[in-house]
C-alpha positions as CSV (number, residue, x, y, z in Angstrom):
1,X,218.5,191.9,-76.8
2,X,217.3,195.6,-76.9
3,X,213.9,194.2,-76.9
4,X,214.4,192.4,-73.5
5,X,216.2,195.3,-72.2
6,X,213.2,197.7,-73.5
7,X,210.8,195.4,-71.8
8,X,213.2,195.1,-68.7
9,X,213.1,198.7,-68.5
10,X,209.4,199.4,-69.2
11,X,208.3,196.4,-66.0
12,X,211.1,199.1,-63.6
13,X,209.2,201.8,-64.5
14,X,205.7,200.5,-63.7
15,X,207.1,199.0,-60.7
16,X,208.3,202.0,-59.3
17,X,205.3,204.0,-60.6
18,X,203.2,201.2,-58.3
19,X,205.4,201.2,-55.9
20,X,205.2,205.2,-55.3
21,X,201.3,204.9,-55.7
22,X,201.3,203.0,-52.9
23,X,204.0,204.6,-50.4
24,X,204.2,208.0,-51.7
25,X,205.0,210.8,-49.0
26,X,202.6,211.3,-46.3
27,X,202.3,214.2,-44.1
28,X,199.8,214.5,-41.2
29,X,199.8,216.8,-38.2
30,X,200.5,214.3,-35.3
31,X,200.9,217.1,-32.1
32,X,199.9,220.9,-30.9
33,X,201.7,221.5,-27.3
34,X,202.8,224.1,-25.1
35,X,206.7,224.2,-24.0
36,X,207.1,226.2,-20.7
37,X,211.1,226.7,-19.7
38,X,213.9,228.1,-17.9
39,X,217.5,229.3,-19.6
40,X,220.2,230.2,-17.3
41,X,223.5,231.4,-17.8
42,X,226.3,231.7,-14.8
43,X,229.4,233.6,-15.3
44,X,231.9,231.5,-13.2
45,X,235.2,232.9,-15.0
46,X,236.5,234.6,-17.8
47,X,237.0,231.3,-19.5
48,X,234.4,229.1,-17.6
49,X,230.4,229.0,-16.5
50,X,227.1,227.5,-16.3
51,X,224.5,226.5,-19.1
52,X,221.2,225.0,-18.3
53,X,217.9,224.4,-19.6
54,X,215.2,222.8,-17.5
55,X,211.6,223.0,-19.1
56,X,208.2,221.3,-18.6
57,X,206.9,220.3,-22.2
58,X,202.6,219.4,-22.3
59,X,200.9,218.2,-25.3
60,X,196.9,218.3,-27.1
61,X,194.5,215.6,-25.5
62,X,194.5,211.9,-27.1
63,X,191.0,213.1,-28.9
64,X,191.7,216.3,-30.0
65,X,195.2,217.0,-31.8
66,X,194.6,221.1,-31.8
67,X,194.0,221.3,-27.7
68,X,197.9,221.8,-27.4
69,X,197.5,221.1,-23.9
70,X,196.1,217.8,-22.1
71,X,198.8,215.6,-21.5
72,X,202.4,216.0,-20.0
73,X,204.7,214.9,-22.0
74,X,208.3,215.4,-20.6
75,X,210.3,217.2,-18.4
76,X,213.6,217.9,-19.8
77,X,216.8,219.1,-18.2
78,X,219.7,220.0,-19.8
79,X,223.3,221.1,-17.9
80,X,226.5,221.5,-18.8
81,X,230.2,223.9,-18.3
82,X,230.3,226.6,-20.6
83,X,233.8,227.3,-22.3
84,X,234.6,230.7,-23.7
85,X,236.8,230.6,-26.1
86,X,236.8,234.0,-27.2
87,X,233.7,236.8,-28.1
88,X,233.0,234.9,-31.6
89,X,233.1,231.3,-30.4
90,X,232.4,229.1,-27.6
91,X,231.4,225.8,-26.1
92,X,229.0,223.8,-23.9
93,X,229.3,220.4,-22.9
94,X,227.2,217.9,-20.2
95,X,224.5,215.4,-19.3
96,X,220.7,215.5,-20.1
97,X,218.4,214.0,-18.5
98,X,214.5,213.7,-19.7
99,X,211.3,212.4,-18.2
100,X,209.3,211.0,-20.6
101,X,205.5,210.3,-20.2
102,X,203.1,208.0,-21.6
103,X,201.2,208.5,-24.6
104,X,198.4,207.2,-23.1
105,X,197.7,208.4,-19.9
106,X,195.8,205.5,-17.8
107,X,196.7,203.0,-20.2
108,X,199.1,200.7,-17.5
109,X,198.4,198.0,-19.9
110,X,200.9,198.3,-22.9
111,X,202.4,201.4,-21.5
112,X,205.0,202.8,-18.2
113,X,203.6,206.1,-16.5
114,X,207.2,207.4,-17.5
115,X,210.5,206.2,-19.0
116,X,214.1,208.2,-18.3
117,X,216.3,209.3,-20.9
118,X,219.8,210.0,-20.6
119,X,222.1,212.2,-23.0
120,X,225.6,213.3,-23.3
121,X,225.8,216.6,-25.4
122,X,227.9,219.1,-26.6
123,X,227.7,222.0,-28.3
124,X,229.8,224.8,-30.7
125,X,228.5,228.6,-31.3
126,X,230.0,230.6,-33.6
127,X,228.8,234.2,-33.1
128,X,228.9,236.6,-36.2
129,X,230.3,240.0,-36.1
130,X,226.7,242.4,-36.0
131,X,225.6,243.4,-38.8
132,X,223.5,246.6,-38.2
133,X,221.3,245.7,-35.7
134,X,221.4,242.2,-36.9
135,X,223.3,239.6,-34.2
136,X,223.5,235.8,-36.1
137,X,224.8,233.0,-34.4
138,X,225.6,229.4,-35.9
139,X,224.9,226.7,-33.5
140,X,226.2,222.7,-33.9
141,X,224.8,220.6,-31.2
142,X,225.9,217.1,-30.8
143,X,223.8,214.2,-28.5
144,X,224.6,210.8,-27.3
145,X,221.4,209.4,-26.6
146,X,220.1,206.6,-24.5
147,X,216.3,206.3,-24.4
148,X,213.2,203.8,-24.8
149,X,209.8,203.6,-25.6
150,X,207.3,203.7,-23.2
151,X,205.9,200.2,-23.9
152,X,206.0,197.9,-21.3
153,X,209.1,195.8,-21.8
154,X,210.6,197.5,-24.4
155,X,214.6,198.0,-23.9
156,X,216.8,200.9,-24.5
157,X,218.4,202.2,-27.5
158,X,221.9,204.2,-28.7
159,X,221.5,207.0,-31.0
160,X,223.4,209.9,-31.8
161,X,221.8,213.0,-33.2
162,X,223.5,215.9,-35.2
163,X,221.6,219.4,-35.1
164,X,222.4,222.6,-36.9
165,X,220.6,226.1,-35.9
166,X,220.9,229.4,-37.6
167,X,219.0,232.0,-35.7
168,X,219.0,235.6,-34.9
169,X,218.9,238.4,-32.5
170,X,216.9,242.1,-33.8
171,X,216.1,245.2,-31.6
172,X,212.8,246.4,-32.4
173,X,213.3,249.6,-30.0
174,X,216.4,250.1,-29.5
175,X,219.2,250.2,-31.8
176,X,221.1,247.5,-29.3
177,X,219.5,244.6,-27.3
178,X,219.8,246.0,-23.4
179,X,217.1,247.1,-20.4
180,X,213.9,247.5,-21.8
181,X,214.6,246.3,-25.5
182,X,212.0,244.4,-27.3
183,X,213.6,242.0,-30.0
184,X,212.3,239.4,-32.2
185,X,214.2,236.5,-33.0
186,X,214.1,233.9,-36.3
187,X,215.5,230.3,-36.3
188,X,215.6,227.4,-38.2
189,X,217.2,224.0,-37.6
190,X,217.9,220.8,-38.5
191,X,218.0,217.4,-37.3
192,X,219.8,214.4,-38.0
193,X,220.2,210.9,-36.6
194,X,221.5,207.6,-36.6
195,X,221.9,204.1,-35.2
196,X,221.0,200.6,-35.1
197,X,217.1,201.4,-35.2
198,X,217.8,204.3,-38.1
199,X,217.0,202.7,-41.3
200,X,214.7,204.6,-43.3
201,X,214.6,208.0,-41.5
202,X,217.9,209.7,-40.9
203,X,215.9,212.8,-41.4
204,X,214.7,213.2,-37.8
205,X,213.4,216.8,-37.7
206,X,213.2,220.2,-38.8
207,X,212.0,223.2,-37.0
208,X,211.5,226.8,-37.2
209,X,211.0,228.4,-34.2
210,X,210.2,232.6,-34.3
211,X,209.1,235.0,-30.9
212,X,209.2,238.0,-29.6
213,X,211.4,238.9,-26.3
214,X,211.6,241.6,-24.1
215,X,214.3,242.7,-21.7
216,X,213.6,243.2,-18.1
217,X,217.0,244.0,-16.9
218,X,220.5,242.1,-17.1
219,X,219.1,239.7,-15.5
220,X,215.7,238.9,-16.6
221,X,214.7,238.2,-19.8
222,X,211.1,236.9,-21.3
223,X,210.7,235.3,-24.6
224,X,207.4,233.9,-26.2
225,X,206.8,232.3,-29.9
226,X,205.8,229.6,-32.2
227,X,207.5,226.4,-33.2
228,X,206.4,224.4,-36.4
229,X,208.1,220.6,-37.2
230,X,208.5,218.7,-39.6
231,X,210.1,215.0,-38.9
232,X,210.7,211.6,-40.7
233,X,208.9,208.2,-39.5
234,X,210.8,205.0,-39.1
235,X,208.7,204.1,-42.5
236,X,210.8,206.7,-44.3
237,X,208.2,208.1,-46.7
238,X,205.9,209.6,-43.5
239,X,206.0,212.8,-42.1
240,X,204.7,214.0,-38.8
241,X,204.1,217.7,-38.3
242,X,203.4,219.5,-35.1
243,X,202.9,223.0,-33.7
244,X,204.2,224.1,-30.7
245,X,204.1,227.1,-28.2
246,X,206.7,228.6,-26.4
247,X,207.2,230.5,-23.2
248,X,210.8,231.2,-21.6
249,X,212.4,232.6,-18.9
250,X,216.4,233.3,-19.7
251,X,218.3,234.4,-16.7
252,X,221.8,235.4,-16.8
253,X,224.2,235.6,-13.3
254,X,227.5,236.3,-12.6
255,X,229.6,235.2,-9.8
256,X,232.6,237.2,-10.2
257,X,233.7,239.5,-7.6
258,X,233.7,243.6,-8.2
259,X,231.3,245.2,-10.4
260,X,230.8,242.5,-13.0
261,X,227.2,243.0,-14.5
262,X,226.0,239.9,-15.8
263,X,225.7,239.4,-20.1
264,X,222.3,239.3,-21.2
265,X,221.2,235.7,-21.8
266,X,218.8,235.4,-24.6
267,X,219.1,231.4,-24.6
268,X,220.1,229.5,-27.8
């Protein structure tokens, strides 16, 4: 009997040794692109305003994966009523809705020009007390997503996705972020998924995302950086990378009579 069982164990281990041989994790860079959008912030109430996020998203040509730019590839907008709870915490929640473009431009064959996506998010940030000149925030964003691909005939699908940001806010300057401050800001997050097509990758995506910003006035604000990814394919032991620019506009309003000056929006 301990024979059999030595030999049992012996045929497991050279079929998982094969079996990793043959599927082990693969990791290719599959996109560059350039991410152009706009953040804005309206102050309606004490308790109550606007959050929105509209950008125009372009990615590297079919035959060249380091162009970053030579074919669209969506135009997302994101809206939604922003609840403030208090200064440490508060709330966003609202539809999405996303343009999403072929992958092969010209291509009328096997693929639709564009699909549309439709989302119902919400979102919690939790704000840290500052520490120094060091402002963290702790960001939970929920979507409910209905989307398809772009091949011709293919029907739509339910997921839900589960994201979780740390980032950060530094004056370079200035010992506070206001008019005229250069800051840089760090971020990593995570991404999670799941349903009925989510079998082998609930690992959808990770990112870190760093730039520099600079404060026009309260207002205005410009922000440029880098965004790599890492994400899981539906086989579950590939990987697709991709590096991204970024350049945003964050504008912050507010609507209240008197004297109110608006916060500074530095986006999410």
């Amino acid at each position: 009997m301990l024979r059999k069982l030595q030999a049992l164990f012996i045929l497991l281990s050279i079929s998982s040794f094969s079996l990793f041989a043959q599927e082990g994790p693969e990791v290719n860079l599959e996109e560059t692109g350039l991410w152009e959008g706009v953040y804005i912030k309206v102050r309606f109430s004490e308790k109550f305003g606007y959050y929105g996020e509209h950008h125009y998203r372009s990615r590297n040509a079919i035959d060249n994966v380091n162009s970053f730019v030579g074919r669209p590839r969506q135009i997302y907008n994101r809206a939604g009523l922003n609840i403030f709870f208090n200064d440490y915490f508060e709330a966003v929640i609202g539809p999405t809705y996303v343009v999403n473009y072929t992958p092969e431009p010209g291509n009328d064959e096997e693929y639709e020009p564009f699909t549309n996506e439709f989302r119902i998010w919400h979102q919690w940030l939790f704000k840290m007390p500052a520490m120094g000149r060091v402002k963290m925030y702790h960001q939970f964003r929920f979507e409910h997503r209905w989307k398809r691909k772009n091949d011709i005939g293919a029907e739509y699908d339910y997921t839900n996705r589960y994201r979780y940001k740390v980032f950060a806010y530094i004056p370079v300057n200035k010992p506070k972020i206001e008019k005229g401050s250069i800051f840089v800001s760090p971020s990593a997050e995570i991404f999670m998924h799941s349903g009925k097509s989510i079998a082998y990758n609930p690992f959808e995506d990770f990112r870190t995302y760093n730039g520099v910003g600079y404060v026009i006035n309260n207002s205005f604000t410009l922000f440029a950086g880098h965004m790599w990814t890492i994400g899981q394919k539906t086989s579950g032991y590939q990987y697709r990378t991709s590096h991204i620019f970024r350049i945003n506009v964050f504008i912050g309003l507010d609507t209240r009579k008197g004297d109110a000056i608006p916060k500074i929006n530095l986006g999410y």
